[in-house]
N, C-alpha and C positions, 0 to 999 in steps of 0.2 A: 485353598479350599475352592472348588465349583462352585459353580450358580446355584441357590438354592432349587430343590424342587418344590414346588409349590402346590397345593394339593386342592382338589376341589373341595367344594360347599358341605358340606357332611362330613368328612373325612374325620379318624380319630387315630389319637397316638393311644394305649394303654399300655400301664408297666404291672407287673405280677409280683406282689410284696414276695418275701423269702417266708419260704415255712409251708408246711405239706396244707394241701387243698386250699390255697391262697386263695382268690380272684380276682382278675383282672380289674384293674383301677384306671377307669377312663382320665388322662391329664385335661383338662380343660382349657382351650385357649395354644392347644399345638397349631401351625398353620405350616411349617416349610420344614423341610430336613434338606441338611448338604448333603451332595454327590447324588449317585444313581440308589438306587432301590435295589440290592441283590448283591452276590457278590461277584466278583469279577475276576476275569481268568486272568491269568499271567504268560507271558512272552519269555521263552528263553533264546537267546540270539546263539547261532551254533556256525562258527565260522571256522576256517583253514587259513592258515598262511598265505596260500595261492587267492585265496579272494579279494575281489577287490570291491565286492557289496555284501554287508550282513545279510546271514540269513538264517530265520528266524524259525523256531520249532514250537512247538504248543505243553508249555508246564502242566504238569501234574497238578500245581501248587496253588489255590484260590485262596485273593486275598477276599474278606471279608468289608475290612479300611476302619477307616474311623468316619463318623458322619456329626455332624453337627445340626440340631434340632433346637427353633426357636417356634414364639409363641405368646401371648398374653397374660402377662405376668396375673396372676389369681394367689393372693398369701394364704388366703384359707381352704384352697383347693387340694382335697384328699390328693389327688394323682400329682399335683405339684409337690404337695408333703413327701410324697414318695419318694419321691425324684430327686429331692434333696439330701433326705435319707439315702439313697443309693452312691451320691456322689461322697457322700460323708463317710459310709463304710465300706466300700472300692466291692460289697460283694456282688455279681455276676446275676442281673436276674432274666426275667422272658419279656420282653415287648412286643405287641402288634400294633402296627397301623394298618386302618381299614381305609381304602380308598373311595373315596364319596359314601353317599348314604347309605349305599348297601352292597358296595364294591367286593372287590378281590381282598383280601387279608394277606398282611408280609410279617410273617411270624421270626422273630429271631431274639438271641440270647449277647449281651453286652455287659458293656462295666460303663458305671460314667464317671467319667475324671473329673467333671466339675459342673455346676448347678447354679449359674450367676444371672443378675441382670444386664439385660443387652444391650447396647447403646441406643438410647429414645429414640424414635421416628417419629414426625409427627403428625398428628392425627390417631397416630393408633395408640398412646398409652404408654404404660412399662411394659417394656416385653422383658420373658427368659432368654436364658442360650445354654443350654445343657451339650458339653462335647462329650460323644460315647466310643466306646470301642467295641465294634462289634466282634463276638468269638465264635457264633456260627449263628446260619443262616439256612429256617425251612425250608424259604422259598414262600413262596407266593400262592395262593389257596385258593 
């Protein structure tokens, strides 16, 4: 896994319960998600016999990834309850995070694999560590 990214001062993760005309449920206490923000292109390497250096042509195919999102652990926090619900019944909901207090928005749809406590640091408390898989990706608003 990458370096986390780490997000400014305001920033918000929300996940979107399942079921028609949800709304979005701010998690409280997100502060980093792994890898980049978006999804990312893919490399196909298209070589000959005769070569003697790959070379590399531009996929069709974008992964998504999986990213991993940590945080301050809150037990009675609606958007934390979520969250653990989601990892509990593998169903596929919509997430955004909004970059600082009144940033850009990164809309996109996941599964989470799992909704644990994260190994302590100290100073800051109990954190979470929720690992998700992302399955598509708005983009950035």
């Amino acid at each position: 896994m990458t370096e986390p990214v780490k997000f400014p001062e305001g920033s918000q993760l929300s996940i979107v319960p399942v079921g028609e005309g949800a709304e979005p449920i701010v998690v409280k206490g997100f502060d980093s998600a792994g890898g980049t923000i978006g999804t990312e292109g893919q490399l196909n390497t298209d070589t000959v016999l005769s070569d003697e250096q790959v070379q590399y042509g531009k996929s069709e195919l974008k992964d998504s990834g999986e990213r991993e999102v940590t945080g301050r652990w809150y037990a009675t926090d609606p958007g934390q309850i979520e969250m653990k619900a989601a990892s509990d019944d593998g169903i596929e909901r919509e997430f955004k995070i909004r970059i600082g207090k009144a940033g850009q928005v990164w809309t996109f749809r996941a599964v989470l694999g799992s909704f644990v406590m994260a190994e302590l640091e100290a100073g800051k408390g109990l954190r979470f560590k929720a690992k998700m898989g992302i399955n598509s990706d708005e983009g950035i608003a």
